[in-house]
C-alpha positions in Angstrom: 45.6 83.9 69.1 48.3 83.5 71.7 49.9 86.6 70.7 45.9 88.6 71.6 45.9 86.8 75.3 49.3 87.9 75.4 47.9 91.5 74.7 44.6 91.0 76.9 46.6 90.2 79.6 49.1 93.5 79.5 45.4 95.7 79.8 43.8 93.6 82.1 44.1 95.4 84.9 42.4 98.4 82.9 39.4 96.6 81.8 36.5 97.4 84.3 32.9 95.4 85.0 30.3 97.9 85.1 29.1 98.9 88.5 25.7 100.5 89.7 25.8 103.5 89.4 28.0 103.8 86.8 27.5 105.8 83.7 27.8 103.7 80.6 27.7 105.6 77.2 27.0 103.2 74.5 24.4 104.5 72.0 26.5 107.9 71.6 30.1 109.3 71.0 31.3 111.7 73.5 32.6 113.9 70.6 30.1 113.8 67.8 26.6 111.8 66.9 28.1 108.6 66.2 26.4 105.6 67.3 26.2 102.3 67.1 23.6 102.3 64.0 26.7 104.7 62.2 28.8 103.4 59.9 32.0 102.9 62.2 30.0 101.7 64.4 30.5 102.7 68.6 33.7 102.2 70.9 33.0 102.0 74.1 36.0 102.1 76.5 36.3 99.2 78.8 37.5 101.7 81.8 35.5 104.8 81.8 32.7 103.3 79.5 32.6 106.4 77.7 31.7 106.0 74.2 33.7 107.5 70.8 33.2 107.1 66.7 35.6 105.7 65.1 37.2 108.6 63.7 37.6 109.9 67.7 38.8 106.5 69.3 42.4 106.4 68.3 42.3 110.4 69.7 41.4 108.6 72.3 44.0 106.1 72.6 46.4 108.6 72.5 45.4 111.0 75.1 44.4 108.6 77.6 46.6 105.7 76.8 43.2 103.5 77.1 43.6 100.5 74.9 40.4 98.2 75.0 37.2 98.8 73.2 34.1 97.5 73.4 32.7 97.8 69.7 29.4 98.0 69.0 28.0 98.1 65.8 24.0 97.6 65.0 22.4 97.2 61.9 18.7 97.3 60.9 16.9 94.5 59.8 14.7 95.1 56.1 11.5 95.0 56.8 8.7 93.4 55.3 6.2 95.4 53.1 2.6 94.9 54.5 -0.7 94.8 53.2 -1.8 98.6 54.6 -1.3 101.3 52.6 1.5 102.8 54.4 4.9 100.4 54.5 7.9 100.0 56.7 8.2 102.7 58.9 4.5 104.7 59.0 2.4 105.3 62.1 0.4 102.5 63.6 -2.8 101.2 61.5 -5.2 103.2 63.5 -4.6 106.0 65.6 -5.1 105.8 69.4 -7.7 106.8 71.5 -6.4 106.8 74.5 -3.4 108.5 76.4 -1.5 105.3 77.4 0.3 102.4 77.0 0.0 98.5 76.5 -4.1 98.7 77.0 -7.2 99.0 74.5 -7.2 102.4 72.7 -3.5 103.1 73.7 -0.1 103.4 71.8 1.4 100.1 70.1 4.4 99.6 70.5 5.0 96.0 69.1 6.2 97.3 65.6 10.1 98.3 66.5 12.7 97.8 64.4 14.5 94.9 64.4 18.5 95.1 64.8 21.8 92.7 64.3 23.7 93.5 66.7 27.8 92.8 66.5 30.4 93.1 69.6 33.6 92.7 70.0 37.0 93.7 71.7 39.2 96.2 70.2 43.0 96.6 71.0 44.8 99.8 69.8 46.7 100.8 68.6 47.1 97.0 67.0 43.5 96.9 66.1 43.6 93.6 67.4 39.8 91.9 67.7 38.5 89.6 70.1 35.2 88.2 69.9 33.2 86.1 72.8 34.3 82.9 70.2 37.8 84.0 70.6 37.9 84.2 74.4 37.0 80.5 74.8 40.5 79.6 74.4 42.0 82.1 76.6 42.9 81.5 80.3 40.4 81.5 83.0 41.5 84.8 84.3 41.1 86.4 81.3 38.3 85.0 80.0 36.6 85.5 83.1 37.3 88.9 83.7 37.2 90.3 79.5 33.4 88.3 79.5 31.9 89.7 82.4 32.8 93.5 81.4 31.3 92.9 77.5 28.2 91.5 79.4 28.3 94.8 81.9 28.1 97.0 79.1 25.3 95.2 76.9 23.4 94.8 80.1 23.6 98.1 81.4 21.1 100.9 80.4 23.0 103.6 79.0 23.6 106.8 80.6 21.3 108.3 78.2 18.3 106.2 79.0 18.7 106.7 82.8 18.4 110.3 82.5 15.3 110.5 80.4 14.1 108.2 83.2 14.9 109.7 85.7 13.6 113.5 83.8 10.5 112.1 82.7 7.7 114.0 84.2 4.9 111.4 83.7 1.8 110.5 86.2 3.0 110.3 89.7 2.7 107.0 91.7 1.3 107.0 94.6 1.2 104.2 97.0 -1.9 101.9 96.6 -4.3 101.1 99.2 -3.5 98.0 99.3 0.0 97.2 99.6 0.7 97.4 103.3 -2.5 94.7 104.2 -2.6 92.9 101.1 -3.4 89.0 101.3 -1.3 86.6 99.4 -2.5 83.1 99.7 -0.5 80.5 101.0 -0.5 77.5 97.9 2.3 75.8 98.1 4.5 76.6 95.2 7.3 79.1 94.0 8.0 81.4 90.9 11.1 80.4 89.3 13.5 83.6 88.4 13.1 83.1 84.0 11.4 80.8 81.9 7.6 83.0 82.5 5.1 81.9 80.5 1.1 83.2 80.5 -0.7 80.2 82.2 -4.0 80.6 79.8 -2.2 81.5 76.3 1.7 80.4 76.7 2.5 84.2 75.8 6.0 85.2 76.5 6.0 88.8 77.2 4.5 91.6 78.5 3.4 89.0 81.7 1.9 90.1 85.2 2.8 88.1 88.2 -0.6 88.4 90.6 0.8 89.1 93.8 -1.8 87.6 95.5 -2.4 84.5 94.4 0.8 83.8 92.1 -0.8 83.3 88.7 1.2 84.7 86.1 -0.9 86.3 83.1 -0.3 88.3 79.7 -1.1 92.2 80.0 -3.6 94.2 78.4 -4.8 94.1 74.5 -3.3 97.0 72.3 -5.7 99.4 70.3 -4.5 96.9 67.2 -5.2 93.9 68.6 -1.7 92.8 69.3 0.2 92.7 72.6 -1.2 90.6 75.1 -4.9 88.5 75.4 -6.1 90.8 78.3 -5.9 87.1 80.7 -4.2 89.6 84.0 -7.2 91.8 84.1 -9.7 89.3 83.5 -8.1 87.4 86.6 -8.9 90.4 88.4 -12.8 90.9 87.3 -13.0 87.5 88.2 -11.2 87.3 91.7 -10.5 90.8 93.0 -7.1 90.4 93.8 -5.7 94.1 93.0 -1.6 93.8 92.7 0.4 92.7 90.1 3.7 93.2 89.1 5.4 93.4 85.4 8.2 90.4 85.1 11.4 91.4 83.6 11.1 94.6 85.3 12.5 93.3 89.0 15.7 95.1 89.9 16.7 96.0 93.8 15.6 99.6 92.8 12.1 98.5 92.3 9.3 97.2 89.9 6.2 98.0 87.6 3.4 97.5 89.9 -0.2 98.0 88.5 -3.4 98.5 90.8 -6.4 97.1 88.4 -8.9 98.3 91.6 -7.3 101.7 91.5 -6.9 101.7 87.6 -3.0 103.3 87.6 0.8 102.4 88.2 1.2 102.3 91.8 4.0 102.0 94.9 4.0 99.5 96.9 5.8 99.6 100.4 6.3 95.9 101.0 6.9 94.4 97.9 10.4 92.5 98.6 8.2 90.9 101.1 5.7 90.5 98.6 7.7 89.4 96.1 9.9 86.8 98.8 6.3 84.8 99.3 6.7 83.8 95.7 10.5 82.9 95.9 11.4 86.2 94.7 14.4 87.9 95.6 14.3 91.6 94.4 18.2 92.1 95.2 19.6 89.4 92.9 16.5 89.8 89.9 17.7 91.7 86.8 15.5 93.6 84.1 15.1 92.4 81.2 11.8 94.0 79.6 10.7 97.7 79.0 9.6 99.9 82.3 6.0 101.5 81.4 8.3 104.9 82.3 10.7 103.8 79.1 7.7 102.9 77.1 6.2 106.3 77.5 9.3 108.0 76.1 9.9 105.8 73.2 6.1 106.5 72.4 6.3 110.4 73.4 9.2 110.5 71.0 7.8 108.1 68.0 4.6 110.3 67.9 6.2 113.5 68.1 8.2 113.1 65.2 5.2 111.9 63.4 3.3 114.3 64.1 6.2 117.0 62.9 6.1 115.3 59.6 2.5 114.9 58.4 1.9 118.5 59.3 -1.8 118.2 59.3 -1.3 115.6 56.3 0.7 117.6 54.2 3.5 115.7 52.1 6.8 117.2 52.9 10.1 116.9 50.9 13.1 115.6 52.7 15.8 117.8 52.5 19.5 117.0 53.6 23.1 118.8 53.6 25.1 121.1 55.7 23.0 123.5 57.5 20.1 121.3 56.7 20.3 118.7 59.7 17.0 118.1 61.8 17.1 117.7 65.7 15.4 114.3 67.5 12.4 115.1 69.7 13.7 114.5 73.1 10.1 114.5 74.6 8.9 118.1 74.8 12.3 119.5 73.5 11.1 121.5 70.8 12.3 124.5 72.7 16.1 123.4 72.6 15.5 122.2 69.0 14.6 125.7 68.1 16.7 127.9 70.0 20.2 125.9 69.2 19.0 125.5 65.3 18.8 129.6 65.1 21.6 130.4 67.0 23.9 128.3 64.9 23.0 129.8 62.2 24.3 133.6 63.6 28.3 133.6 62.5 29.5 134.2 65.9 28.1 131.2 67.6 29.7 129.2 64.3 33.1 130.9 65.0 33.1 130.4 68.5 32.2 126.8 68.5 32.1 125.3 65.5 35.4 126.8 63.4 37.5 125.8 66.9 36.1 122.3 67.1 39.5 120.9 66.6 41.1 123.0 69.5 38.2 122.7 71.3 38.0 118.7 71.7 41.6 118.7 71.9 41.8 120.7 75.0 38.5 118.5 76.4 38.9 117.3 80.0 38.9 113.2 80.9 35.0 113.1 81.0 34.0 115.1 78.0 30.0 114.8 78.7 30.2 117.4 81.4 32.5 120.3 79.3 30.2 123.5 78.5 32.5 124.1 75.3 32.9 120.6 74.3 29.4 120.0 74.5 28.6 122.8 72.6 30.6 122.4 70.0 29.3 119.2 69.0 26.2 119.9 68.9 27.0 123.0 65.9 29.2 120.8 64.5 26.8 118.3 64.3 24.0 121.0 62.6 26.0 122.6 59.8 28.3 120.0 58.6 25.7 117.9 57.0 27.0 114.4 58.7 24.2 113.5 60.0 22.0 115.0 57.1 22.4 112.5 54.9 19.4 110.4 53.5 19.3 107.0 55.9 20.1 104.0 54.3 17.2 101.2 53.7 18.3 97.7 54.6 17.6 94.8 51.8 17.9 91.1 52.3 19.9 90.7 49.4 23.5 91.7 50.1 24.1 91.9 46.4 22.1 94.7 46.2 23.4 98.0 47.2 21.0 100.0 50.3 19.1 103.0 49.1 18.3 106.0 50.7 15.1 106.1 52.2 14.5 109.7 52.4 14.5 110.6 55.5 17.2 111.9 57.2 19.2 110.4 60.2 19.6 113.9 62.1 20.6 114.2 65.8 19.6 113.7 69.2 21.0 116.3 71.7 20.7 114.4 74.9 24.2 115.2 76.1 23.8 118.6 75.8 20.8 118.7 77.2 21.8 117.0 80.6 24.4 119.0 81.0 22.9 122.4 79.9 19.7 121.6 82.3 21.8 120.1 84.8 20.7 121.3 88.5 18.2 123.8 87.0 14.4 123.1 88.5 13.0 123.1 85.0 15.4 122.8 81.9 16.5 119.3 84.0 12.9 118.1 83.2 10.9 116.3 80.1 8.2 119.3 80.8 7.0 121.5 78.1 9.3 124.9 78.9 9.4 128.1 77.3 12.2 129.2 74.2 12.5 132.6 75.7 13.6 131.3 79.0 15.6 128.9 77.6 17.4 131.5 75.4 18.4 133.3 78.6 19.4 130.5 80.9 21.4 129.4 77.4 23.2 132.8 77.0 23.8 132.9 81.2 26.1 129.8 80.7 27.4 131.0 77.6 28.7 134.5 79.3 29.7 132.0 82.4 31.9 130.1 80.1 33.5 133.0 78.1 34.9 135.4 80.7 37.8 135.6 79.1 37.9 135.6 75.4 35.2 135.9 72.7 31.9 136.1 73.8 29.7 135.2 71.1 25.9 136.5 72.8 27.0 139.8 72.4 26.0 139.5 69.1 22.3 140.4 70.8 23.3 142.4 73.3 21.9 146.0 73.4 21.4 148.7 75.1 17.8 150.3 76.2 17.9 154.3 77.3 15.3 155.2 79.1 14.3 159.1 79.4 11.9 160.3 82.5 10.9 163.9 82.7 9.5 165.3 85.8 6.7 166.9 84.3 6.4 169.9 86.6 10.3 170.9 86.8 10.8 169.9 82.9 14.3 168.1 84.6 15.1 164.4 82.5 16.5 161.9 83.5 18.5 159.5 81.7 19.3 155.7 82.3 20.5 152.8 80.5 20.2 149.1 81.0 21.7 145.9 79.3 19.3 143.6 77.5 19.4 140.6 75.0 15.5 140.0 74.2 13.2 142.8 72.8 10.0 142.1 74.5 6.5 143.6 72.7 2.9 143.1 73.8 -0.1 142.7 71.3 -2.3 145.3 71.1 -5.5 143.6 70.0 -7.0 146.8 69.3 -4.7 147.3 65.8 -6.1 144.0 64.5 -6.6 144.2 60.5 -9.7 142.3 60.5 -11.3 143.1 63.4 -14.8 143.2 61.5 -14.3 139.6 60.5 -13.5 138.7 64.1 -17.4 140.2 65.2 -18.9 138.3 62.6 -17.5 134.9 64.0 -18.0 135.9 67.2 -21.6 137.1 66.3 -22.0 133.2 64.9 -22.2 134.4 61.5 -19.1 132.6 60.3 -17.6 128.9 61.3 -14.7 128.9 64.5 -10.8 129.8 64.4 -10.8 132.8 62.8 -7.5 134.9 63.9 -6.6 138.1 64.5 -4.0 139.6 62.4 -1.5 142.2 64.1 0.9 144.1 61.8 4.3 144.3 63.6 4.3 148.2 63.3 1.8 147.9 65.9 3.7 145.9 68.3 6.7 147.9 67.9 4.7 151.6 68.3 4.3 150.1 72.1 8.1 150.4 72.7 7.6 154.2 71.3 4.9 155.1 73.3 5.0 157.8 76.4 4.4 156.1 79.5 2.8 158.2 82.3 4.4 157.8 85.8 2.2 158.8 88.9 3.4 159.6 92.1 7.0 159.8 91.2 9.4 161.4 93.6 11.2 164.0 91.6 14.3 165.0 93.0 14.3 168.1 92.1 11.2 169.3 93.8 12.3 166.5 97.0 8.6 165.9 96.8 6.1 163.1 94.5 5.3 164.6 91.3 3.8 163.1 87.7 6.3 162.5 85.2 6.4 160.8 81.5 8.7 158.0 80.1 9.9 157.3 77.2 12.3 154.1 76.1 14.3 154.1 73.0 17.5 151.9 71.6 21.2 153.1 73.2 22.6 150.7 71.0 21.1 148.1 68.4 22.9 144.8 68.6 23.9 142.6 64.8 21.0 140.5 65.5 18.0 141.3 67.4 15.7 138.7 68.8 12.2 139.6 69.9 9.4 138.3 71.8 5.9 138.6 71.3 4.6 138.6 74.5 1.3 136.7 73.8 0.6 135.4 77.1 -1.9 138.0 79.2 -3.9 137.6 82.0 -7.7 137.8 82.0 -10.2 139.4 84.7 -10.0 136.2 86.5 -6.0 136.7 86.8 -5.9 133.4 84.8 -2.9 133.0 82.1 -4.2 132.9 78.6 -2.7 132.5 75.1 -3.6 135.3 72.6 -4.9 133.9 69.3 -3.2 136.1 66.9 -1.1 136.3 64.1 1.7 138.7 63.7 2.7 140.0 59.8 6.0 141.0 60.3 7.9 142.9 57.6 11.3 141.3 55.8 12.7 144.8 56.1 12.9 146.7 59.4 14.1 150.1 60.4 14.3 150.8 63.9 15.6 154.5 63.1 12.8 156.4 64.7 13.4 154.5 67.6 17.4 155.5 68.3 18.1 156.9 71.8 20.0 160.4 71.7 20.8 160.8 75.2 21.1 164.1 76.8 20.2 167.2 74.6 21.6 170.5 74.6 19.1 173.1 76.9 18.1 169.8 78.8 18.8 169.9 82.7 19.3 167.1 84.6 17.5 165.6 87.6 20.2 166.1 90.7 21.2 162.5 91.6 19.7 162.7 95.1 18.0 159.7 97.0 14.2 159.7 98.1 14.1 159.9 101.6 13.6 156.5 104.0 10.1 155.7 104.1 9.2 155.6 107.5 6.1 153.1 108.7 4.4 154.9 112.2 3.2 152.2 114.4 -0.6 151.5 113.9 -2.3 149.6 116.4 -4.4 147.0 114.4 -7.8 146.2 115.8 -8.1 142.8 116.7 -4.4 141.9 116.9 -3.0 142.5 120.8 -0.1 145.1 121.1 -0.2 145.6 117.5 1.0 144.7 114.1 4.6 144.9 115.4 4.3 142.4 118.3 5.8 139.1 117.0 8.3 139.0 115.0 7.9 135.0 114.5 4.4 134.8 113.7 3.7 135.2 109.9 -0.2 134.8 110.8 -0.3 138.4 111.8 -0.7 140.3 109.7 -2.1 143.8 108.8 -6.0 143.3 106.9 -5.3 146.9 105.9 -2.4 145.5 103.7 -3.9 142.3 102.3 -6.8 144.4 101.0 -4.2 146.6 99.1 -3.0 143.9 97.4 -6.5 141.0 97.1 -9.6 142.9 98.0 -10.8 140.5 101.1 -14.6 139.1 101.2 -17.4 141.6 102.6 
């Protein structure tokens, strides 16, 4: 043991206590989906606290020269069959009723698996181990410095926690009514930082500290009948005091404060000075239970999965092996799931990304979580190599008895890439719902960013649109092309196949949900179809004229994506989602639709500007010297133009 304090010592002065503010990555390798539920287990390095798998962390060790770890390895806990027709691992017994959290009718969250949870100190390239046992005997200095930084990173929400904190778009919080003249009563007695028990039932957790009159009480009931005995809100029918905040929640930043007059999470301005009548002092309090916030995204992502796999139900097969992996719902992230599971399966994303991974992690920068390539290429590595595929292990309680697969896959959670592809971006940062389509070009923006020199594996979609105008009274074309990725096609309701069966449910005839069926041919004859263009300037005759347009493929890309555009607008200008269902061929041949550019006999329109448009000055009635009289003042303006645009009331 002498011989590891020897060792400690020499990387003393690298080992590092975890600040605030500092971004601790302990449930997932920088270079791959490792974690501390895999095999190897997690490394977390004592000086950048980034985390690596054990097949990364002696790559590690020799870029960086690094040599303490922080490993972290967890492992579940069997679980005990019960009596209710589902077994370990099914939804909750009775479905909520309620959108929420911790009260009657809302999500339980009580039934979690239950980890063992191993730590200890790795030296490289020694391998050298050092548990908290092991540090007894070591100097003070030591001791003192190597215990504090293993407690730092166990204490510390992990970097990927924060973010899904900090991006979760759940119910605002306003600040309640009552914090800034709320009355505390004056009884003598203080509430000690730990130890909280519920004064009615002894009840350990989930307990609400009254800030009025200092009587700690268990939260609400669950749907289930666990959680807590409801003894907080019954306080409050019974006195009226409003305020309470959640124990084990208290850090400088803030606190879970509940308004049971105002029924919702709430702000409040004054509670250090709240919390300092009690004895409390917010700057020196640590947490040490669940936020409501984190409790919404473990729930949001729990239920979203299950949802995904009943499928109305159903009974689905598990399937696992390369190509074959499944993504983690992020909370509302089936957009990215989609999008990066279909790209990876087009070859020159794969031999962009995935074929280079070695080159690519090798030439990785010191901070791996914000590299566009790196990124990247862990996630498609991660998809088609199967590692994370495989059926997860079920824990037994006898460790004679070897683990089987439970079925289900482990499959990956792409929260790095997701912070850094959504990084700065007003939406894509976000837990909201977004659009694929959107994504797919803010995706294949960065992309093109990141490959100006080299390969570029989007323009695998790239294309090229030609589109032909004729100026119908001097029969002159002309021709332009422009770049595109996505092949955009409305709906035209009016081609749907069972249009008689629609009538008869609308008529009441038949139950609800029937849907229209559109054949893709339809869709696609839109793109074919001659536009008609009114007042067009036609250079030719340096005067407006009609003229027709036509659009048509310059060049078809090796895979071409396309959008049904079923979002319209209805009379009301309201956005509304088009019921339909599109039969789309396996074989498509966009031959009738090539472009052929400029034919022979054709003549083309002189490339001459229109002339400036010129705006006389119009004295507007009502309006002193004019629309034109101040510059500043976006208040005046023209009637005559908002009428052009919204037709203004009588």
């Amino acid at each position: 043991m002498a011989d590891v304090g020897e060792v400690l010592m020499s990387v003393l002065s690298t080992i590092r206590v975890p600040r605030p503010g500092d971004s601790v990555h302990k449930e997932e390798c920088v270079f791959s989906f490792s974690s501390p539920d895999s095999e190897g287990g997690l490394y977390v390095c004592m000086s950048s606290f980034l985390g690596f798998g054990a097949q990364f962390v002696e790559r590690q060790y020799r870029r960086s020269g690094q040599r303490a770890f922080l490993h972290i390895k967890r492992t579940r806990r069997p679980q005990k069959q019960e009596d209710n027709g589902s077994g370990s691992g099914d939804p909750p017994k009775k479905k909520p009723t309620r959108l929420a959290i911790g009260i009657e009718g809302g999500f339980d969250v009580s039934q979690q698996d239950q980890y063992d949870q191993e730590v200890k100190v790795v030296i490289l390239p020694e391998r050298l181990e050092v548990t908290s046992e092991d540090l007894e005997s070591m100097p003070d200095v030591v001791r003192e410095r190597v215990s504090l930084s293993m407690a730092g990173i166990i204490a510390a929400d992990s970097a990927s926690l924060n973010l899904q904190v900090q991006q979760w778009d759940g119910e605002v919080r306003h600040e309640s009514k009552h914090s800034a003249q709320l009355l505390q009563l004056d009884l003598g007695f203080k509430i000690p930082p730990s130890g909280w028990r519920c004064e009615c039932c002894d009840l350990q957790e989930n307990l609400w500290l009254n800030l009025t009159d200092g009587k700690v009480l268990c939260g609400r009931r669950y749907f289930d009948g666990t959680g807590g005995n409801n003894h907080a809100l019954l306080h409050f029918q019974q006195t009226g005091y409003p305020l309470a905040v959640k124990l084990g929640t208290i850090t400088p930043d803030g606190a879970d404060v509940y308004s049971y007059e105002e029924d919702e999470m709430v702000l409040d301005c004054k509670l250090p000075e709240h919390l300092s009548h009690w004895g409390i002092d917010m700057m020196t309090m640590e947490k040490t239970e669940r936020t409501m916030t984190e409790l919404e995204i473990a729930v949001n992502q729990r239920m979203g999965e299950w949802e995904v796999i009943q499928e109305a139900g159903s009974t689905l097969r598990p399937l696992s092996g390369p190509g074959l992996t499944g993504m983690v719902n992020l909370g509302n992230s089936c957009y990215l799931n989609s999008v990066m599971q279909v790209l990876f399966t087009v070859p020159d994303f794969q031999n962009k990304y995935v074929s280079k991974i070695e080159k690519i992690l090798n030439d990785a920068p010191s901070d791996p979580t914000q590299d566009f390539k790196t990124q990247v290429a862990k996630l498609g590595y991660g998809l088609l190599s199967g590692e994370y595929s495989k059926p997860a292990l079920d824990p037994v309680e006898d460790p004679s008895v070897a683990p089987e697969p439970k079925g289900d896959q482990v499959g990956i959670a792409p929260r790095m890439f997701k912070a850094l592809i959504g990084r700065g971006h007003p939406e894509f940062s976000t837990n909201r719902q977004q659009d694929a389509q959107e994504f797919l070009l803010h995706f294949i923006n960065m992309v093109e960013r990141n490959c100006r020199s080299g390969e570029n594996p989007t323009d695998a979609f790239r294309f090229l649109l030609e589109e032909r105008i004729v100026c119908q009274q001097s029969q002159r074309v002309k021709y332009t092309q422009r770049v595109d990725y996505i092949l955009q096609l409305p709906v035209p309701m009016e081609h749907a196949t069972n249009t008689e069966e629609l009538q008869q449910c609308e008529g009441g005839a038949q139950g609800s949900g029937v849907r229209a069926v559109v054949p893709f041919s339809a869709c696609l004859a839109s793109l074919a179809q001659t536009e008609t263009l009114e007042e067009f300037w036609s250079s030719a005759l340096q005067a407006k004229s009609t003229a027709s347009k036509t659009t048509r493929f310059a060049s078809f890309p090796d895979h071409l994506v396309i959008q049904i555009k079923k979002f319209t607008f209805g009379l009301d200008w309201v956005p509304k989602k088009l019921d339909v269902s599109i039969d789309v061929p396996d074989l498509l041949d966009l031959g009738s639709l090539r472009g052929a550019g400029l034919q022979p006999g054709e003549e083309e329109l002189p490339d001459l500007a229109p002339p400036p448009l010129v705006t006389p000055d119009v004295e507007v009635k009502g309006i002193p010297g004019g629309f034109h009289g101040n510059e500043e003042d976006d208040s005046l303006c023209s009637p005559l133009l908002c009428q052009s645009v919204f037709p203004l009331p009588g």
